[in-house]
C-alpha positions as CSV (number, residue, x, y, z in Angstrom):
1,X,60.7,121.5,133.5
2,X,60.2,122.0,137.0
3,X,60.3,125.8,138.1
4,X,63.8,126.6,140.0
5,X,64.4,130.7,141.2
6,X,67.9,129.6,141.2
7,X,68.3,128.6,137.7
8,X,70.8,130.6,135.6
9,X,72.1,130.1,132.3
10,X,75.0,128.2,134.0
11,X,73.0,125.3,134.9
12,X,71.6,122.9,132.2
13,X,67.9,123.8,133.0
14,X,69.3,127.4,133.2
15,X,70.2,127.3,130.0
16,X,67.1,125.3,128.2
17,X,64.6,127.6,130.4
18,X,67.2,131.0,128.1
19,X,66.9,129.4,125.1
20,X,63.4,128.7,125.4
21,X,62.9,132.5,126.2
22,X,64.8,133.7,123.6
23,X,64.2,131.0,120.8
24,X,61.2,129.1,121.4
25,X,58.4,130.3,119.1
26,X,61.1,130.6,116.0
27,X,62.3,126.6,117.2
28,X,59.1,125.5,117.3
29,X,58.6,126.6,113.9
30,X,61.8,125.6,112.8
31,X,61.3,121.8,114.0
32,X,63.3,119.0,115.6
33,X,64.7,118.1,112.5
34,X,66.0,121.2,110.8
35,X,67.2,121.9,114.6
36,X,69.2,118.3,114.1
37,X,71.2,119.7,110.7
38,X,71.9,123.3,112.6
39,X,73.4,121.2,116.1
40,X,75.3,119.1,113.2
41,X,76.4,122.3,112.0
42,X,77.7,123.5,114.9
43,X,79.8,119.8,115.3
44,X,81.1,120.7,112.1
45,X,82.4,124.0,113.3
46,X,83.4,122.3,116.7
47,X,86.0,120.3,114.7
48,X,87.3,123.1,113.1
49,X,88.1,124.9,116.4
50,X,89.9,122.4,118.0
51,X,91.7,121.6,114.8
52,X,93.1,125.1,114.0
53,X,90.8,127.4,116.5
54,X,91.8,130.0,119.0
55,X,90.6,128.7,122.5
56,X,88.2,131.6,122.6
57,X,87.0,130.5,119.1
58,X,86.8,126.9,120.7
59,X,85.1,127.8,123.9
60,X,82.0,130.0,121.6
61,X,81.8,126.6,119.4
62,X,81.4,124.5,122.6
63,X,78.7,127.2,123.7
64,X,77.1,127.0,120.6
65,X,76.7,123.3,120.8
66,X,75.4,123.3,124.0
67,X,72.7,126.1,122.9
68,X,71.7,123.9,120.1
69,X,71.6,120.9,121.9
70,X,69.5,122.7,124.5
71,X,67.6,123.5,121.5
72,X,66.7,120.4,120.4
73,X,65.4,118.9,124.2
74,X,63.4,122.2,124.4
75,X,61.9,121.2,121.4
76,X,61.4,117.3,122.3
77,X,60.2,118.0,125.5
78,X,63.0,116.5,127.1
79,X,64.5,118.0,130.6
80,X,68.9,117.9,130.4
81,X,69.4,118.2,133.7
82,X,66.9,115.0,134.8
83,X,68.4,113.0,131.9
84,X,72.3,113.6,133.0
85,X,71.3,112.8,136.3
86,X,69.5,109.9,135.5
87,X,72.0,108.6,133.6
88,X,74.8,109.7,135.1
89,X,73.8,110.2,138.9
90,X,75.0,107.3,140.2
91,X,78.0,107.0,138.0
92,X,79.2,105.1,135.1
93,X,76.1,103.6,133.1
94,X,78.4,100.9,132.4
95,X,80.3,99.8,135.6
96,X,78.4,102.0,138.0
97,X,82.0,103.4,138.9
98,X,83.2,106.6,139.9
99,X,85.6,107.3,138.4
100,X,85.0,104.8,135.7
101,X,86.4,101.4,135.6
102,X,85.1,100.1,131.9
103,X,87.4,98.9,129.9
104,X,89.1,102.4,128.1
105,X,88.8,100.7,124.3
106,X,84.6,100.3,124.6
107,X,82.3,102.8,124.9
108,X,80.6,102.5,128.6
């Protein structure tokens, strides 16, 4: 990743650059796939918020999926914020659309 002074945790390198300061020697050890089963974990607990969850319950979940998904790119080597932007940048990967003009029954 590319070294911004304005990242912050708020911003998706912000947030891989935290999690690698505060994570990355025990994620490394831990591996991409033992990482996979934790971020699955956390889905897991995602569906349980929004099912019966407080909001702030649902909002930490969210968090926590993020984190773990943040994780799992620090730990691939892959950069969030260039992927989003690659894929998403200039709209809809499907139609190219902003907003979105796919068809709302398929996946764009």
């Amino acid at each position: 990743m590319d070294e911004d002074p304005n990242d912050d945790v708020t911003t998706l390198r912000g947030l891989q650059r935290t999690i690698l300061t505060m994570y990355g020697e025990k994620d490394a050890a831990r591996g991409a796939e033992a990482t996979f089963l934790w971020l699955a974990e956390e889905f897991g607990e995602l569906a349980t918020a929004l099912r019966s969850g407080t909001h702030e319950e649902l909002s930490l979940e969210m968090a926590d999926v993020l984190a773990w998904l943040a994780t799992l790119a620090n730990i691939r080597g892959v950069d969030l914020s260039a992927a989003v932007r690659r894929k998403y940048g200039s709209g809809c990967p499907g139609c190219g659309g902003s907003p979105c003009s796919c068809d709302p029954a398929e996946k764009p």
